[in-house]
Structure formats: structure tokens, C-alpha cells
C-alpha positions as CSV (number, residue, x, y, z in Angstrom):
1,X,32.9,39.6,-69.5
2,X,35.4,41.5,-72.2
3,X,37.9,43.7,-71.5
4,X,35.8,46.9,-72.3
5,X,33.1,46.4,-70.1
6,X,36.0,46.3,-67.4
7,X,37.6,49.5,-68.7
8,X,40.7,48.0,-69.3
9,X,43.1,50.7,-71.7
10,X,45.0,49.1,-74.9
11,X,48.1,49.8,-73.7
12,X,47.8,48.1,-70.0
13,X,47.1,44.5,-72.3
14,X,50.1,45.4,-74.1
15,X,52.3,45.9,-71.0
16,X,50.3,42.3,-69.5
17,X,50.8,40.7,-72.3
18,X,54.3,41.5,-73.4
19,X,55.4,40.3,-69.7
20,X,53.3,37.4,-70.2
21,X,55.7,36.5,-72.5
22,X,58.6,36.6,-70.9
23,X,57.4,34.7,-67.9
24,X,56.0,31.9,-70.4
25,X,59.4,31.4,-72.0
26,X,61.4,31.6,-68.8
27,X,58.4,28.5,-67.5
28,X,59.4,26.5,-70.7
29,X,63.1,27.1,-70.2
30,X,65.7,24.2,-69.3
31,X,66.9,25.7,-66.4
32,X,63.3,25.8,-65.1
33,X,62.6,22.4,-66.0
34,X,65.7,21.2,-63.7
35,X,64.2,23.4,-61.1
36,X,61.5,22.4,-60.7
37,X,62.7,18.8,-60.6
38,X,65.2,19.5,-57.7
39,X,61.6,20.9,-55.9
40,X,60.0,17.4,-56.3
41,X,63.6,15.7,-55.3
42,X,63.4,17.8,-52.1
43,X,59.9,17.1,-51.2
44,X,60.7,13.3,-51.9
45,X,63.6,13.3,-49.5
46,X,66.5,12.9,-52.0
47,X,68.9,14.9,-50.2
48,X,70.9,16.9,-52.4
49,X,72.5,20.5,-52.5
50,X,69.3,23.2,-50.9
51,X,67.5,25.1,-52.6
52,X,68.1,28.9,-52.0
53,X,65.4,31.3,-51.9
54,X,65.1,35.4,-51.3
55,X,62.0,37.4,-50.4
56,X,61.5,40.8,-50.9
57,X,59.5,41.2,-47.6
58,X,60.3,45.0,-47.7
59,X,59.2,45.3,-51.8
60,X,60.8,44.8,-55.2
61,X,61.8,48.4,-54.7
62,X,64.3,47.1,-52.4
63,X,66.7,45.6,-55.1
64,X,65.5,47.2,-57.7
65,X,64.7,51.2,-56.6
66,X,63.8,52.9,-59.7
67,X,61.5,50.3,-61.0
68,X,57.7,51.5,-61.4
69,X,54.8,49.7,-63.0
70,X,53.5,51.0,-66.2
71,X,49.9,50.4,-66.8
72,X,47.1,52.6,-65.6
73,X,44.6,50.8,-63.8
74,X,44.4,49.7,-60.3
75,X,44.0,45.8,-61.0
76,X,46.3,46.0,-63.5
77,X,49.8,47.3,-61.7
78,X,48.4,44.4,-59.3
79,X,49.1,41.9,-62.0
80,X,52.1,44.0,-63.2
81,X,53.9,43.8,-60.7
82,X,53.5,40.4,-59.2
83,X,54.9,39.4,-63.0
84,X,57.7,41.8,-62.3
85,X,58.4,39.8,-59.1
86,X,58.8,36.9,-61.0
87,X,60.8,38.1,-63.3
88,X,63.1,39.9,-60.7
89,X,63.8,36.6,-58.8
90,X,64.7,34.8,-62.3
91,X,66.8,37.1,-63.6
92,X,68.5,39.4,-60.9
93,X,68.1,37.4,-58.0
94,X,68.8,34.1,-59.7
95,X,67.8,32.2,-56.9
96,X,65.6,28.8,-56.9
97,X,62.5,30.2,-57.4
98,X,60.2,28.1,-59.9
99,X,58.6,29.6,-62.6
100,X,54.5,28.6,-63.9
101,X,53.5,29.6,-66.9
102,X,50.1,30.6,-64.7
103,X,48.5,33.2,-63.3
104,X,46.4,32.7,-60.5
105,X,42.9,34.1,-59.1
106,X,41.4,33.4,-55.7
107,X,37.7,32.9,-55.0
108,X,36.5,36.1,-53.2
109,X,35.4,34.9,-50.1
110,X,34.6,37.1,-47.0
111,X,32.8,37.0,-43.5
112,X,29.2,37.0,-44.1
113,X,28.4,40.4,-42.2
114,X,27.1,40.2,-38.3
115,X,28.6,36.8,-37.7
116,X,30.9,36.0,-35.4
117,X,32.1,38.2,-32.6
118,X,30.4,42.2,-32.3
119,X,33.6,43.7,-31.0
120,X,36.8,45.1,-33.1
121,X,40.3,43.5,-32.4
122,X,42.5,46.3,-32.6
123,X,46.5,46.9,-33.7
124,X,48.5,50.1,-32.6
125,X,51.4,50.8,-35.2
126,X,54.2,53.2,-34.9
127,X,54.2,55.6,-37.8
128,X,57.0,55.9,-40.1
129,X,58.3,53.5,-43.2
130,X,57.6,49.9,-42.6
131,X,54.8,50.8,-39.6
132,X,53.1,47.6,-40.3
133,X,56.1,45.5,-40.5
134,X,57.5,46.8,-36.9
135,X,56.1,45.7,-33.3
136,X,52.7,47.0,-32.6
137,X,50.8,47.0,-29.2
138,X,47.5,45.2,-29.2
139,X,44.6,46.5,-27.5
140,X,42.7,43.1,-26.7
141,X,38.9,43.7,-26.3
142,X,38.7,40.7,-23.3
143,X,39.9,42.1,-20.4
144,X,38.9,38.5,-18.0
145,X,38.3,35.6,-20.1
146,X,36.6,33.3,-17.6
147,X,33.9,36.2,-16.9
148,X,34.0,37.4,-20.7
149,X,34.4,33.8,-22.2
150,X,30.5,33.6,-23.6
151,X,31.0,36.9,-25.9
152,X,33.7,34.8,-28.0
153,X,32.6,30.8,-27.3
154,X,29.5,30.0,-30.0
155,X,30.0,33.0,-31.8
156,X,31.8,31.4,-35.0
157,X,31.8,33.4,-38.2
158,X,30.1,32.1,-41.1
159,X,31.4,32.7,-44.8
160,X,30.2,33.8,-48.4
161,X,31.6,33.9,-52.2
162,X,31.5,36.0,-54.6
163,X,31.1,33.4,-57.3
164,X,29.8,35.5,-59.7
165,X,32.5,37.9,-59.1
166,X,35.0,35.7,-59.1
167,X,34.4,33.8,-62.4
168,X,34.3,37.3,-63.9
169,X,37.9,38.0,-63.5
170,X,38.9,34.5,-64.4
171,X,37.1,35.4,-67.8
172,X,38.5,39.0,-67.7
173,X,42.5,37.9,-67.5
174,X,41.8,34.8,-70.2
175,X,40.9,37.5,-72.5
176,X,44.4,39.6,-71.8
177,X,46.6,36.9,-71.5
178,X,45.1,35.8,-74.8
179,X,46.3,31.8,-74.6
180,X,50.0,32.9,-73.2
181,X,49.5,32.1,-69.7
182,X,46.5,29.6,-67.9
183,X,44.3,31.1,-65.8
184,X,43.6,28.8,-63.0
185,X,41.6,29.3,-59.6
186,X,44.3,29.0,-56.6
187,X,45.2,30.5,-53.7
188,X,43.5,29.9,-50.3
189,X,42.1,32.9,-47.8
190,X,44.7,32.4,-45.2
191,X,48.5,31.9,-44.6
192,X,48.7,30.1,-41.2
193,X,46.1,27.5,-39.6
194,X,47.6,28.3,-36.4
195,X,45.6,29.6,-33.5
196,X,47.8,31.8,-31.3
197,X,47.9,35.2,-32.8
198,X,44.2,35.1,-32.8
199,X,43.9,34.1,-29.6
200,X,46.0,37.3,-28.7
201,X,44.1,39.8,-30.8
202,X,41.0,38.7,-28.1
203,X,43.0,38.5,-24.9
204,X,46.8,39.8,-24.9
205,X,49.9,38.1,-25.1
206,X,50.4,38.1,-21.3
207,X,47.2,37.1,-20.7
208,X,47.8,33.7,-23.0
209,X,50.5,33.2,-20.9
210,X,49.1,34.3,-17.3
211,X,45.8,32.3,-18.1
212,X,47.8,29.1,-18.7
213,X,48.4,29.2,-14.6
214,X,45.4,31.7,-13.9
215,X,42.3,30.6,-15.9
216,X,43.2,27.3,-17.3
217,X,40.2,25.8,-18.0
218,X,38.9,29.4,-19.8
219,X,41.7,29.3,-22.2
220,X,41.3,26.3,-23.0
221,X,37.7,26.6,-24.3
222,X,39.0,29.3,-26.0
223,X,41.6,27.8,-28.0
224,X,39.2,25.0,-28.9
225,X,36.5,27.2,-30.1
226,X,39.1,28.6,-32.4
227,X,40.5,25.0,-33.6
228,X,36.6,24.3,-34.0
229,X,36.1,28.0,-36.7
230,X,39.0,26.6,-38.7
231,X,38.0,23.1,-38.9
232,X,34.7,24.8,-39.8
233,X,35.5,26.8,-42.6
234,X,37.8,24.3,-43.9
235,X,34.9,22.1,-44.0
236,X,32.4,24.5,-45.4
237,X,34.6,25.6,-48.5
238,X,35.7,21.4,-49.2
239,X,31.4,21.5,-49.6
240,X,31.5,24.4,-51.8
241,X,34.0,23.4,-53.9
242,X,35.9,26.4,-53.1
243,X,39.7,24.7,-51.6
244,X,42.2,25.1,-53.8
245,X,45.5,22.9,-54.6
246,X,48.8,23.8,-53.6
247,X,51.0,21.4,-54.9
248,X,52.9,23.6,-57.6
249,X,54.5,26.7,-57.3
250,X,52.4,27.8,-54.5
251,X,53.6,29.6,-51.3
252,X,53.9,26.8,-49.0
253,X,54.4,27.1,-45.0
254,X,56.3,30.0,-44.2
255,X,58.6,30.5,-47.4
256,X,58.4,27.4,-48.6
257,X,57.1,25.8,-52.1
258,X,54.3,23.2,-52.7
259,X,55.4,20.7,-55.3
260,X,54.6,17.3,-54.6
261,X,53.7,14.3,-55.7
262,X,52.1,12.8,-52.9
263,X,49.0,15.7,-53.4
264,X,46.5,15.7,-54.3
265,X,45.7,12.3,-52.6
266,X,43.5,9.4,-54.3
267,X,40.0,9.9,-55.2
268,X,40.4,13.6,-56.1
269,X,38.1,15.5,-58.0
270,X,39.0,18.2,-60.1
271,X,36.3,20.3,-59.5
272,X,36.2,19.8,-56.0
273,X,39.6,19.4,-54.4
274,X,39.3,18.3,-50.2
275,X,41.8,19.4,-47.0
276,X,43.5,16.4,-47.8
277,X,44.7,17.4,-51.2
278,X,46.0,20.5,-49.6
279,X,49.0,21.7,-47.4
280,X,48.9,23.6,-44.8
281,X,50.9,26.0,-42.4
282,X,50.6,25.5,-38.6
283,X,53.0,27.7,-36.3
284,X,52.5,29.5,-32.9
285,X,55.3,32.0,-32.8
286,X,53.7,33.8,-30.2
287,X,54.5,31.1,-27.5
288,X,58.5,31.3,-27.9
289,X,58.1,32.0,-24.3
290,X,56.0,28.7,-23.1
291,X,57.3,25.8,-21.9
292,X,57.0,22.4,-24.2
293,X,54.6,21.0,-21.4
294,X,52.3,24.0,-21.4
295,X,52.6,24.4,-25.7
296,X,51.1,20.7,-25.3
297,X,48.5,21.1,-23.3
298,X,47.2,23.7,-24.5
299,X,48.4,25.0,-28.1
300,X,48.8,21.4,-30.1
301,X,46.0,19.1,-28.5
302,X,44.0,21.8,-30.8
303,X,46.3,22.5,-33.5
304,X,46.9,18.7,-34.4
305,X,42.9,18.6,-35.0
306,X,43.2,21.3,-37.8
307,X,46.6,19.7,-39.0
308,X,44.2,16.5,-39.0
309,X,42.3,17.6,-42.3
310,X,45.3,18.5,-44.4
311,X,47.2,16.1,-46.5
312,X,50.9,17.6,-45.8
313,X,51.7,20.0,-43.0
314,X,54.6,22.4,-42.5
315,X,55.3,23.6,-39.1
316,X,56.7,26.9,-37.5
317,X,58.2,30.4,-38.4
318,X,59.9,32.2,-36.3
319,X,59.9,30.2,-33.2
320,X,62.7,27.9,-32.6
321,X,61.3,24.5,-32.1
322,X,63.9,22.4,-30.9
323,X,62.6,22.9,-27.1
324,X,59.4,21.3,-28.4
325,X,60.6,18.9,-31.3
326,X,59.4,15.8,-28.9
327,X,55.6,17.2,-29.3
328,X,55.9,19.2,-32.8
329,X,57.3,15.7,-34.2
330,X,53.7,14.1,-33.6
331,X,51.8,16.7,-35.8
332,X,49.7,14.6,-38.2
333,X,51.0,14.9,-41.7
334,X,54.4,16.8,-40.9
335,X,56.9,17.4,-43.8
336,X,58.5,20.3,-43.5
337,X,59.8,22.1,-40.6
338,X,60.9,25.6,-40.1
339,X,64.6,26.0,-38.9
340,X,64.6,29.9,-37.7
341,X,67.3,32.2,-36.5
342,X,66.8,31.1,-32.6
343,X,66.7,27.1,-33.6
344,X,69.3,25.0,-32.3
345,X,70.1,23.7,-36.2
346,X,72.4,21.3,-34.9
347,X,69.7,19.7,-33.1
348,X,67.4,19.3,-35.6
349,X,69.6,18.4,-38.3
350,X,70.1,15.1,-36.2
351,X,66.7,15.0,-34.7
352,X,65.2,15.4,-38.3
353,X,67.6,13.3,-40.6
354,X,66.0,12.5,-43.7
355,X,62.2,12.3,-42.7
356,X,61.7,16.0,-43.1
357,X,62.4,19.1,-44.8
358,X,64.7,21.3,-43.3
359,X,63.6,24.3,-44.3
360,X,66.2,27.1,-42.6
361,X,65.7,31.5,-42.2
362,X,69.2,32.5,-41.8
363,X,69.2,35.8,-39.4
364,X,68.5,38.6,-42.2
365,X,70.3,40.5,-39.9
366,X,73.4,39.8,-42.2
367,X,72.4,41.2,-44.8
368,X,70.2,44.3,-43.6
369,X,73.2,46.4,-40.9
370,X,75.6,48.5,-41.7
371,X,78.1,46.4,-42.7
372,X,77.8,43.7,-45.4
373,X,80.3,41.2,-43.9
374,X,80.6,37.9,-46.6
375,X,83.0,36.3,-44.5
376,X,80.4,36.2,-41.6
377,X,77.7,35.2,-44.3
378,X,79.6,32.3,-45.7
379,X,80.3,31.0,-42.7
380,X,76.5,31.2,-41.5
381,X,75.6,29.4,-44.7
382,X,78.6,27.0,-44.2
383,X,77.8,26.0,-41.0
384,X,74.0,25.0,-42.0
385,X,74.9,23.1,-45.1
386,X,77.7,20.9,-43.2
387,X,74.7,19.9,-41.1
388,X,72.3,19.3,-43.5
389,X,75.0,17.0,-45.7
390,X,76.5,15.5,-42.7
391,X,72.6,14.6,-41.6
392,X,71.6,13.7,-45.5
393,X,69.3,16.3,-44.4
394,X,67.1,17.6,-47.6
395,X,67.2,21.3,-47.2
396,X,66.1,25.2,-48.3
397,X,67.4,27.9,-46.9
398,X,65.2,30.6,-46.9
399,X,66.0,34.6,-47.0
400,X,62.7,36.5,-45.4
401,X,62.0,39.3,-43.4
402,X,64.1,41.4,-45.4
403,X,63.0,44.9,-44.6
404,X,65.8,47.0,-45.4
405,X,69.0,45.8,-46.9
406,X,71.2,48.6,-45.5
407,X,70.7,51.3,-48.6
408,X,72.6,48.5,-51.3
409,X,70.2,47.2,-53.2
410,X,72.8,44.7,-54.7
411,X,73.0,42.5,-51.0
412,X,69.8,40.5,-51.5
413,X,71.3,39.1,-55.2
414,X,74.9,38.8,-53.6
415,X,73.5,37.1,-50.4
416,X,72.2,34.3,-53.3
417,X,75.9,33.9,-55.1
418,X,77.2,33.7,-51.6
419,X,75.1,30.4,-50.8
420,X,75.6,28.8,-54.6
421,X,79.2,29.1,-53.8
422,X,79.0,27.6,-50.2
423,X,77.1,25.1,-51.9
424,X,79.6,24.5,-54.1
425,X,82.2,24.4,-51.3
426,X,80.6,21.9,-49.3
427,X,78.7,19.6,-51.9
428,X,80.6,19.9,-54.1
């Protein structure tokens, strides 16, 4: 398919293709190359100083206000500005993120229509800036689940690709980037494996607590009917040939990145890459409230047969998981383990050692109030990497859920000096 049957304008290739360039020279740059090293050291457990990362959760017009893209069609500003991302982070934020001279595209896959469940889950959001990145009230459509349980149990969605469609775009952005960047199929159509939020969407958070004590035996068929859609789609794109690897540069877990040696695992084939070549993300954030005992029961029995398939697994967001480190530490495949704002890090540094990666979310509260306080930042950032060296502990610490940096642009990229120079401090 060539550009002109896609109505692509002269001067949007231009604008691709000149940052192309700059991405491809920053990918074959030393500083890269050492980068991306340090990522394999970390994933191999050689403990050294962490990796520092920043998201733009809130948009690149957070650090960078006055920045707009400049090409004229739809699908290309897409492209546009995930290339300006990149740049951003390697030469304003100037924090660890790798650099691919790639550019990805996902197979177009979608829920073939009239599978699955005939109701609508619904979200209420608050209006105003950020409404979909605030709380939101949920409007479950199951109001009993033991009386309601056969409108959900045995209807499981079934899937379909856009092959055609897909392939076409592939073709499409070879021709722009002309040879300057690869154009590779990656990219998988989820972010989390775990089972909790959607479990919520169909009954309420109190009710996936209440139903624990209430309706036991109810929830549980639910939650295994949702480990058993997962394990089924997994299984239906490894037949399809439609899984992707994430082993590079790839968002990995919840802020993490995928490069490893250990995937893809033997016997790979290029064209058809299997769960176990793959990592994957499980968390259940939503049960912060529930006791170890009662996550065990009923969240991980079912979210260890999804963690089953993959071939590396990172585990947990938001929740702190040192309540339940005695069950999360018997996840198949574990490598990485999220260290969040509520986590006991002095725990899990000792409970963790060397055998995972420590993969920490400061509080972005200190960088998005009113106040910009370094000394309370350095001592945040001091206080994780004494663990993490004193625990040869390897290590990321991860800035997300950045939503508003207080009107100063400049905190994100000052937030990143501030932990290269506590790194300094501390490993010297």
C-alpha cells in the first residue's frame, strides 16, 4: 500500500522522517549502548546503581507546555508524538530510558461482536482536566452474583484480526521511514493479566469484598471464569501467531522495561512467538483492603494459572505487597516486583535480596504539591537506595502517576538529577 493511496501529505513524511533521524542516531549512540547494557545487568541480577525512570502520565505537555505536533493527519501526530516522547526523555529528561531504533505496530485485534457478556460495564467520571485519571464510581451491572452468576459464567468473548489491516500499515510506515527505522509487529492488547478490576466492573468493589464472606463459592466461579478468558485468548493468539515479544524496549509490568536474555525461551519461532517467550504483568490493586489469607484463596489460586503461561512475570502496582509477600513470592515465573508508595521497602529489600527486581514508585506526591522540597526528595531517594545497596538489591526507581507537577514544568527533569546525585552519594 503507498503513501498516496493513504493520503499521507509530503510534508507529514518530512516531519516522520526528519525525527526518525534523530531517534536513529540517539539508538546508535554510546550512551545508549551502555544503557541498554545496565538494562540486561539489572534483569540478570548484577546489582549495581538503579536505573531511574520518569513518566509523563499527565502528557509531554507537562514538561514541555508549548510543544505541538506538526503534521496534519490524524495517524500521523500519533507517530509524532510518540517520537517526540522519545526524544523528550533522552534529551530533557535524561533519565534511563532506552532508545530502539524501531517503531512498532500492533495487530488489530478486537472482540468479535455479540460474544461474551450482553450487558455494558459502566464508569462515572467527574468532569474537569484529568476526569479519567481521577476516582470514578462504577455502576456494576450484577447486583447478586449467586442469583446473576449464569449471565457472566460461559459467556467468554471470542476474538478477531484485522490482518489485512494490519500488514497494511506495517507496509504504510516502511515506506515513510524509508530504511531509517524497522518496522516490526509488537505490542500486545492488554497491560495487566490480572483479574480484579474486571471482576469489579461486573460486581462492585464492596461486593468483591462482601462476597468473600457472603457468596463465597459465587465469587469464586467468577474469578475462575475470568482466569479461564485470559488463559483463552492467550492461547488463541499463540495459534494465530499473533503474541508478540517483549524483551526489548517494551513497557514491561507497571513502568518497567523488557530486556532480557532469558526470553524468548528455547525452541522459538520467529513467526510464531508462544506465552512463554513473553512477560507479563499480574497485579490486583483493587484488594489493598483484603487480607493475605483471603487474596489467596481467592485472587492468586487463579492468577498463578495465567502467570503459568508466561515466561517472566512482574507483579503489582499500586498495592503494597509486603502483607502478602509469603503468597506473591510463589507466583510462577516472578522477576520483578513492584515496590509502591504504601510498601514497607525495608521489608522487601531483605525479603527480596538479590532474586528479584526491585522495582520502586516513589510517592509522586513530591514532586506534584505546592512546594518542590529537594531536601525531602533526596532523602526519599536516599533512603531506598541505602536499602537496595545494603540488600545488593538490583533496583529501578520509577516516577509515574505524574498528573500535575505543581505549574513548573522543570520538576519532572530536576526530580531525575536529584536521584543521579543520590546515586552518586550512596554508590558512589
Amino acid at each position: 500500500m503507498t503513501i498516496q493511496q493513504n493520503k499521507v501529505v509530503a510534508s507529514d513524511v518530512r516531519r516522520l522522517r526528519e525525527l526518525a533521524s534523530q531517534i536513529r542516531e540517539l539508538a546508535e549512540g554510546e550512551r545508549n549502548r551502555r544503557l541498554v547494557e545496565r538494562w540486561y545487568a539489572l534483569d540478570e541480577g548484577r546489582a549495581g546503581r538503579p536505573l531511574i525512570l520518569a513518566e509523563t502520565d499527565g502528557g509531554l505537555n507537562l514538561v514541555t507546555p508549548d510543544l505541538r505536533p506538526q503534521c496534519q493527519e490524524e495517524w500521523a501526530r500519533q507517530r509524532e508524538w510518540a517520537m517526540l516522547g522519545t526524544l523528550l526523555h533522552a534529551e530533557l529528561l535524561r533519565d534511563d530510558s532506552p532508545v530502539e531504533p524501531c517503531v512498532a505496530v500492533s495487530w488489530r485485534i478486537s472482540v468479535v461482536p455479540g460474544s461474551g457478556w450482553d450487558f455494558e460495564v459502566k464508569h462515572a467520571y467527574p468532569e474537569g482536566d484529568f476526569a479519567e485519571k481521577t476516582a470514578f464510581h462504577i455502576e456494576p451491572p450484577i447486583k447478586d452474583l449467586a442469583a446473576e452468576l449464569e449471565r457472566v459464567v460461559g459467556h467468554h468473548c471470542t476474538f478477531q484480526v484485522d490482518r489485512e489491516g494490519t500488514l497494511a500499515e506495517k507496509a504504510l510506515l516502511e515506506e515513510v521511514f524509508g530504511g531509517i527505522l524497522q518496522v516490526r509487529l509488537r505490542g500486545n492488547p492488554w497491560w495487566t493479566q490480572g483479574l480484579t478490576q474486571t471482576a469489579i466492573d461486573l460486581i462492585g468493589l464492596e461486593n468483591l469484598m462482601l462476597y468473600m464472606y457472603e457468596q463465597p463459592e459465587a465469587l469464586h466461579a467468577l474469578l475462575a471464569f475470568l482466569a479461564d478468558g485470559r488463559l483463552r485468548q492467550v492461547q488463541w493468539m499463540e495459534r494465530e501467531g499473533l503474541l508478540c515479544l517483549n524483551n526489548e524496549d517494551d513497557y514491561t509490568g507497571s513502568g518497567s522495561r523488557g530486556y532480557t536474555h532469558a526470553l524468548p525461551q528455547a525452541g522459538f519461532q520467529e513467526d510464531r512467538p508462544r506465552a512463554r517467550d513473553l512477560w507479563c504483568l499480574i497485579e490486583s490493586q483493587e484488594t489493598v483492603g483484603v487480607g493475605p489469607e483471603q487474596y489467596e484463596d481467592f485472587v492468586f489460586r487463579e492468577e498463578q494459572r495465567v502467570a503459568a503461561l508466561f515466561g517472566r512475570v512482574y507483579v503489582g502496582c499500586c498495592e503494597p505487597l509486603h502483607t502478602r509477600w509469603d503468597v506473591i513470592k510463589r507466583m510462577p515465573n516472578l522477576k520483578r516486583v513492584s515496590v509502591s508508595p504504601w510498601c514497607d521497602q525495608t521489608f522487601m529489600a531483605a525479603a527480596m535480596g538479590g532474586d528479584y527486581v526491585f522495582s520502586r514508585k516513589p510517592n509522586p506526591a513530591l514532586i506534584s504539591g505546592p512546594v518542590f522540597d529537594e531536601s525531602l526528595i533526596r532523602h526519599d531517594l536516599r533512603q531506598t537506595m541505602e536499602l537496595t545497596k545494603a540488600h545488593n538489591c538490583p533496583a529501578e526507581i520509577i516516577m509515574k502517576d505524574v498528573h500535575t507537577l505543581g505549574g513548573e514544568p522543570w520538576r519532572l527533569a530536576r526530580w531525575v538529577a536529584l536521584a543521579r546525585e543520590t546515586a552518586d552519594a550512596v554508590y558512589g
